[in-house]
C-alpha positions as CSV (number, residue, x, y, z in Angstrom):
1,X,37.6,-62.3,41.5
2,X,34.3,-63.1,40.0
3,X,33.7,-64.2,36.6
4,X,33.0,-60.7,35.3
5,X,35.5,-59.1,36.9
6,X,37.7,-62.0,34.9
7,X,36.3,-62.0,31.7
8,X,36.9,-57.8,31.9
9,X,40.3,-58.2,33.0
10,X,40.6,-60.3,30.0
11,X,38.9,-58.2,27.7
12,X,41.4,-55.5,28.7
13,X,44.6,-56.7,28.3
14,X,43.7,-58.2,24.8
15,X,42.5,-55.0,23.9
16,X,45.7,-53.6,24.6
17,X,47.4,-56.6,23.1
18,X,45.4,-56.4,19.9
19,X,46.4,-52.4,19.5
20,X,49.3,-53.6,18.0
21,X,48.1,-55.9,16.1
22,X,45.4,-54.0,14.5
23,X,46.8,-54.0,11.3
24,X,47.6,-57.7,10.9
25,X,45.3,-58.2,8.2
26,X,47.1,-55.4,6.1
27,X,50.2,-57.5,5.6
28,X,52.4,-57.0,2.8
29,X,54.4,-60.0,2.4
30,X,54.8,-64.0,3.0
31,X,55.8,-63.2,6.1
32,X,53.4,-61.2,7.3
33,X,50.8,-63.4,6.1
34,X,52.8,-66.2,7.9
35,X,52.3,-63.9,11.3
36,X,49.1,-63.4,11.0
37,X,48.1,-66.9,10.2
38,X,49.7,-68.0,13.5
39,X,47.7,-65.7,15.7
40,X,45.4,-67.8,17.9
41,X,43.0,-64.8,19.3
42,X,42.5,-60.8,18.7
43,X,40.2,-59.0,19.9
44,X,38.4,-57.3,17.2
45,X,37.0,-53.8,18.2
46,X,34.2,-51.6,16.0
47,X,33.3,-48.2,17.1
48,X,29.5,-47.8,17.6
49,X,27.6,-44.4,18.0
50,X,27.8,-45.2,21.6
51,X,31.3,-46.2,21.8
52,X,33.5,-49.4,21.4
53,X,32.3,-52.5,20.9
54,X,34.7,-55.4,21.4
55,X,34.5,-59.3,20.3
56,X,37.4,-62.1,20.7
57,X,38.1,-63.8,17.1
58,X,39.6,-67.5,17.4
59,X,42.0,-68.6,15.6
60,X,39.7,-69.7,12.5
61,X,37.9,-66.8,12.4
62,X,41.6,-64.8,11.9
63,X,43.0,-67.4,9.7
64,X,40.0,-66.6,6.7
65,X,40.8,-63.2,7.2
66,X,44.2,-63.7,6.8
67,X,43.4,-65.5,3.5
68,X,40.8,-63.2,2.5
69,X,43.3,-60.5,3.0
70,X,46.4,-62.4,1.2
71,X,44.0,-63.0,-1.9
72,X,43.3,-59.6,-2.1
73,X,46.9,-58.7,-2.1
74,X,48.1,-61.4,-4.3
75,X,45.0,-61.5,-7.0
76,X,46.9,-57.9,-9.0
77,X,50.1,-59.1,-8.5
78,X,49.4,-61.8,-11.2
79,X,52.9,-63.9,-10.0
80,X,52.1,-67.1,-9.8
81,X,55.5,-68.0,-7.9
82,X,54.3,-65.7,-4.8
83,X,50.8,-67.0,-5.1
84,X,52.0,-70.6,-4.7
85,X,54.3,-69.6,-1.9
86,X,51.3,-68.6,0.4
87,X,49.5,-71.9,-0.8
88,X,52.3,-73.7,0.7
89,X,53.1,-71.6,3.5
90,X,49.1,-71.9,4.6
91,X,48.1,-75.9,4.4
92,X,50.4,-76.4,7.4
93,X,49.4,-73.7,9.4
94,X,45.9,-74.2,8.4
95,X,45.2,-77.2,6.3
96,X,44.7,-78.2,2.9
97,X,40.9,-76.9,2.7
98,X,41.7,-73.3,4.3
99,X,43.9,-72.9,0.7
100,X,41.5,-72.7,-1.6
101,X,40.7,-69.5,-2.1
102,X,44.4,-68.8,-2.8
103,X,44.2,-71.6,-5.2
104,X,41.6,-70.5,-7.1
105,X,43.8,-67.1,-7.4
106,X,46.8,-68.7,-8.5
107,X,45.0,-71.3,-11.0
108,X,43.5,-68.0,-12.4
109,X,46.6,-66.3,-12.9
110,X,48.4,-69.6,-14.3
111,X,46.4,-72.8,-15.1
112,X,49.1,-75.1,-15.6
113,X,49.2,-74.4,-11.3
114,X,46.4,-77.0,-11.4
115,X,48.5,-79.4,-11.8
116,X,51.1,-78.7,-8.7
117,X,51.0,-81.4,-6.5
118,X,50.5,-79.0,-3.3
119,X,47.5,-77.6,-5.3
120,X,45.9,-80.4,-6.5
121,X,45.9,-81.8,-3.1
122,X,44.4,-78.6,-1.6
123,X,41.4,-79.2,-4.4
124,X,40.8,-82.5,-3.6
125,X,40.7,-83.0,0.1
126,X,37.1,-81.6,0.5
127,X,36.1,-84.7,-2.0
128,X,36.8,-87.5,0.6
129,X,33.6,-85.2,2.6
130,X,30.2,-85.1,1.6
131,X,29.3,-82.6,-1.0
132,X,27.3,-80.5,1.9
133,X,30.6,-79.2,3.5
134,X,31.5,-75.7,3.2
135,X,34.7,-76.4,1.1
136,X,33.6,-78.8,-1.8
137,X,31.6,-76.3,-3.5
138,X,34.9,-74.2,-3.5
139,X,36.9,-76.9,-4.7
140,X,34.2,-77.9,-7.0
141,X,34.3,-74.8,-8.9
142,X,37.8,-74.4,-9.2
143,X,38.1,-78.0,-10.3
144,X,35.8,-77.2,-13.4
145,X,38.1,-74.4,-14.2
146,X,41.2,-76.9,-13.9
147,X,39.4,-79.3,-16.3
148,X,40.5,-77.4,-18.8
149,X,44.3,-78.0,-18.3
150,X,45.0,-81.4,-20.1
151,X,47.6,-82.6,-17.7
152,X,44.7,-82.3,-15.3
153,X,41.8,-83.3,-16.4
154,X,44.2,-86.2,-17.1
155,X,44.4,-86.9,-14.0
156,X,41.1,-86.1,-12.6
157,X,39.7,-88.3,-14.7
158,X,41.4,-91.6,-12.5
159,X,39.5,-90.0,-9.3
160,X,36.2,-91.4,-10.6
161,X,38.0,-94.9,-9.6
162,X,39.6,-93.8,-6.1
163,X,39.9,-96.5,-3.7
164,X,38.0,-93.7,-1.6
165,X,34.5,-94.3,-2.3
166,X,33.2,-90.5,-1.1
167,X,36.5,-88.6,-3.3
168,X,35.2,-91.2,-6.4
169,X,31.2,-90.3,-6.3
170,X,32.7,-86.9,-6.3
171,X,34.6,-86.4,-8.8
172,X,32.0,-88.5,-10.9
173,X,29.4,-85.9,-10.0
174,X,32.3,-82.9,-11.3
175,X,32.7,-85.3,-14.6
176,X,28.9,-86.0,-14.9
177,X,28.3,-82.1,-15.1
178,X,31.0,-81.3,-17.4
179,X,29.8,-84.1,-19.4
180,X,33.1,-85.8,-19.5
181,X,31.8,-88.9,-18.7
182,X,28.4,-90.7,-18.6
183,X,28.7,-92.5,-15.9
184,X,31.2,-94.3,-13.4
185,X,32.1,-97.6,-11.9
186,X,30.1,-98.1,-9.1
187,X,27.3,-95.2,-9.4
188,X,24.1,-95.2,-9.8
């Protein structure tokens, strides 16, 4: 079978496969979202004026959806205790940075949230990367909003001196700009 033939075949069968998953982004509860964040491929299909058009999503790809799609479904809800449920139900399918935008839901709904442990965690992982990756400015922003929790900025406030030297220059740039602090041990 030659490689077309192959990649057709494949094409095919996930398009059928798919079918019956087309709605998985249109979940209504933890478990849906739970199924859909376990999905590894789907074939995504548009309609075109000229017919179908089909394109395999990985398992990333399907997993921000899945997010995207559980914000929207949590952010009118306004309960903070099934917000925090897909937080924890999604850092160990997907990791601590893939949270965020359900954290920044939740911390909007309930600000004291800030200071879960599960959620504070998701907000500072993407400090211990440079400032150029795709999830600090995230975190970044719903850090400043957390500043304004007392328990939390608390406890923000030791990250300037983390024994992690990329998380502490960090969170010294976040204080910097809030002006909460001058400046920190170690920075220039």
């Amino acid at each position: 079978m030659s490689t077309h033939t192959r990649w057709l075949v494949l094409v095919i069968v996930a398009a059928s496969a798919s079918d019956a998953r087309a709605d998985v982004f249109a979940f209504k509860d933890l478990e849906g979202f739970e199924k859909c964040m376990r999905l590894d491929h789907l074939v995504e299909t548009t309609r075109t004026a000229d017919g179908e058009q089909h394109r395999m999503l990985d398992g990333s790809e399907i997993q921000e959806r899945c997010v995207d799609a559980a914000v929207k479904l949590l952010g009118p809800t306004k309960d903070k205790d099934l917000m925090f449920a897909f937080v924890k139900a999604t850092t160990p399918l997907a990791g601590l940075a893939r949270a965020l935008p359900l954290v920044s839901v939740l911390v909007d709904t309930a600000l004291p949230m800030c200071n879960e442990i599960e959620n504070y965690d998701v907000m500072m992982r993407p400090l211990d990367d440079p400032p150029d990756r795709w999830a600090f400015p995230r975190a970044r922003s719903i850090i400043k909003r957390c500043l304004a929790d007392k328990a939390f900025r608390k406890d923000f406030l030791e990250e300037k001196d983390s024994a992690d030297k990329q998380r502490a220059e960090n969170a010294c740039a976040i204080l910097r700009e809030e002006k909460l602090v001058k400046s920190c041990k170690g920075s220039k």
